[in-house]
C-alpha positions in Angstrom: 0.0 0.0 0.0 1.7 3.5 -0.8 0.2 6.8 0.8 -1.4 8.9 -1.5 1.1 12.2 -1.4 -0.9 15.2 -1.0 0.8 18.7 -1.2 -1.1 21.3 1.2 -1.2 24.7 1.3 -0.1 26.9 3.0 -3.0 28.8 5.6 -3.5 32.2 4.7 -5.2 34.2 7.1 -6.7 38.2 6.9 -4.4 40.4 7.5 -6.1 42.4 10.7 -5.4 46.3 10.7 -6.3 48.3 14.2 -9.7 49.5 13.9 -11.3 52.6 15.6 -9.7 52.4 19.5 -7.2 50.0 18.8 -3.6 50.6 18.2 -0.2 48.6 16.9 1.8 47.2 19.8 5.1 45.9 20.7 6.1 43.5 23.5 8.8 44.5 25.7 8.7 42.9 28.7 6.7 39.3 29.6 5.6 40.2 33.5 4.1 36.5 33.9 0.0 35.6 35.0 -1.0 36.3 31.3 0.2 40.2 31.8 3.6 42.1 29.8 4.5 45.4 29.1 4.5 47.1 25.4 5.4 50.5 23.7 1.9 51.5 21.9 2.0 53.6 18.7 1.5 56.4 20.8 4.5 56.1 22.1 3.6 55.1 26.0 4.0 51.9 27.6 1.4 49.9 28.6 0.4 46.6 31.1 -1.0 44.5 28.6 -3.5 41.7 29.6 -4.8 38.7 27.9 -8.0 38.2 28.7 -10.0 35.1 29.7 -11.0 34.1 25.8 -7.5 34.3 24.7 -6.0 33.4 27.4 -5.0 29.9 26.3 -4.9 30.5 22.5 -2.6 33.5 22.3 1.0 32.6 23.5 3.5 36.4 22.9 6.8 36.8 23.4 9.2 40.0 23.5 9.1 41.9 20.3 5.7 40.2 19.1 3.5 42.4 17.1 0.3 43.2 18.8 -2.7 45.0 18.8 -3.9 46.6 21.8 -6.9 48.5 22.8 -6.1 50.6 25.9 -9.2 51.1 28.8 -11.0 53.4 28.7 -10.3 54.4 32.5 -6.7 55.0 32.8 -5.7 54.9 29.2 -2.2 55.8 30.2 -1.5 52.3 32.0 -3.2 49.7 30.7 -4.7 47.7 27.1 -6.2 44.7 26.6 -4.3 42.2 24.3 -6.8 42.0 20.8 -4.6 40.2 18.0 -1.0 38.9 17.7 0.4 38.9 14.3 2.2 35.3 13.0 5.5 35.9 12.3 4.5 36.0 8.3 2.0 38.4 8.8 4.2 40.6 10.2 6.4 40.8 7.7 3.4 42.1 5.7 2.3 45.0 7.5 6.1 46.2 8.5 5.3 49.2 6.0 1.7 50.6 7.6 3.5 50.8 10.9 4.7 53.9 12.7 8.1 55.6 13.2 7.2 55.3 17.0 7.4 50.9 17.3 10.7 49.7 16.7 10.6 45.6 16.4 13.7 45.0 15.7 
């Protein structure tokens, strides 16, 4: 019996862009308990916390692309974690992103 070789693609997912109150991201710092500090596009930096949903789907590490959307009460501190870019999705949006996150 031989296997029948079958070639698969690769998965191509949607590229995600930061909607409305939601801003590009970059991980810093991994604090531990689901929680690490990024630099925002605004140039601050944030606690950033997975929430419950993503908690055990979304794994970061330092200089991940993220996209955060900071609370509403103090907006200076802390974001929620919304979407982390695969490392070939990056490479696809390194030209929409501002002066302000540095990745490398």
């Amino acid at each position: 019996m031989t296997k029948s070789s079958k070639q698969s693609k690769p998965i191509s997912r949607k590229i995600r862009f930061p909607r409305r109150d939601e801003m590009w991201a970059v991980v810093t710092e991994m604090s531990g308990g689901s929680r690490m500090r990024a630099l925002c596009a605004d140039g601050k930096t944030r606690m950033i916390r997975i929430g419950g949903k993503l908690k055990k789907r979304v794994w970061c590490r330092e200089r991940d692309l993220i996209i955060v959307k900071p609370w509403v009460v103090q907006t200076d501190e802390k974001a929620d974690l919304v979407y982390r870019y695969l490392p070939t999705e990056r490479n696809r949006v390194l030209h929409r992103l501002p002066e302000e996150i540095n990745i490398w």
